[in-house]
C-alpha positions as CSV (number, residue, x, y, z in Angstrom):
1,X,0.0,0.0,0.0
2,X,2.8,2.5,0.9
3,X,4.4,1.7,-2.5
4,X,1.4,2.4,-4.5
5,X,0.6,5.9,-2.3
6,X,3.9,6.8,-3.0
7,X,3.5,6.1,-6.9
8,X,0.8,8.4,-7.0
9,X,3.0,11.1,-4.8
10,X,5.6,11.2,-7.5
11,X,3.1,11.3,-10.3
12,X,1.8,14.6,-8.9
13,X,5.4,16.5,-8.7
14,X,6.1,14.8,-12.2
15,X,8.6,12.5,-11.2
16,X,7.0,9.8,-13.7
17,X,10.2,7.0,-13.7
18,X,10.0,7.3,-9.9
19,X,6.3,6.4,-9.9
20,X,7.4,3.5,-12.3
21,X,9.4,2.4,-10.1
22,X,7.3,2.3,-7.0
23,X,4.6,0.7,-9.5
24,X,6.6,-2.5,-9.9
25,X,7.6,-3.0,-6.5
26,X,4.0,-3.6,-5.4
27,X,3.4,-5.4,-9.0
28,X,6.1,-8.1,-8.1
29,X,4.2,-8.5,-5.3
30,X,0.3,-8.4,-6.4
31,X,0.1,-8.9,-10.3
32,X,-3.5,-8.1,-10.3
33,X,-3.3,-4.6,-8.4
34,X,-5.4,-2.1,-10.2
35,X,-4.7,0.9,-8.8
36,X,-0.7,0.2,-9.4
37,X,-1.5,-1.1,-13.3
38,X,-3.1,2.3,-13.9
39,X,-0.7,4.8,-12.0
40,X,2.1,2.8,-13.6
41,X,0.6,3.2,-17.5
42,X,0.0,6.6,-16.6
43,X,3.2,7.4,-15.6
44,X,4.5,5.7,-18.6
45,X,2.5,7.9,-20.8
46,X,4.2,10.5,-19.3
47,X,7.3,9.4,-20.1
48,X,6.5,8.7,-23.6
49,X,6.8,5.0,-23.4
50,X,2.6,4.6,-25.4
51,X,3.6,0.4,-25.7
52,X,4.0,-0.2,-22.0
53,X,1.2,1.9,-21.0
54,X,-1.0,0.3,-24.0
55,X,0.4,-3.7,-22.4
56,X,-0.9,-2.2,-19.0
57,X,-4.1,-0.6,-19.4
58,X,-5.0,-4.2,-21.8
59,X,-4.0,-6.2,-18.6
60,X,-6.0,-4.3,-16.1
61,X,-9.0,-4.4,-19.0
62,X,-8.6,-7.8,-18.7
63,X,-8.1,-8.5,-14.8
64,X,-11.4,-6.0,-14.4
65,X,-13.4,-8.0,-17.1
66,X,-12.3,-11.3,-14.7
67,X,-13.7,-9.2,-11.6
68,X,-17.3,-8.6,-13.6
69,X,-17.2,-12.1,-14.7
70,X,-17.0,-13.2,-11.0
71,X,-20.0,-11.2,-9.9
């Protein structure tokens, strides 16, 4: 949780490979975290890096499709 709140910290003072960063160390530990998968392809769009942000927002499309599914 710290590792995600401090994702979206850095995405607010625009320190975008920062926020990357903190992204993946609570994805290595929760694959299917959403909030993580969408700060992380933001922050990717903001680096300029469209492919990875584009691989993440398809993999939280899919993991909140599952969710639906579920219910």
């Amino acid at each position: 949780k710290v590792w995600c709140n401090m994702a979206q910290c850095h995405l607010l003072v625009k320190e975008y490979k920062l926020a990357v960063l903190d992204c993946n160390a609570v994805l290595v530990r929760d694959r299917s975290n959403l909030k993580a998968l969408w700060r992380r392809s933001n922050a990717y769009m903001k680096c300029g890096d469209f492919d990875n942000a584009h691989n993440d927002i398809l993999h939280l499309s899919r993991l909140e499709i599952g969710e639906k599914m579920k219910k």
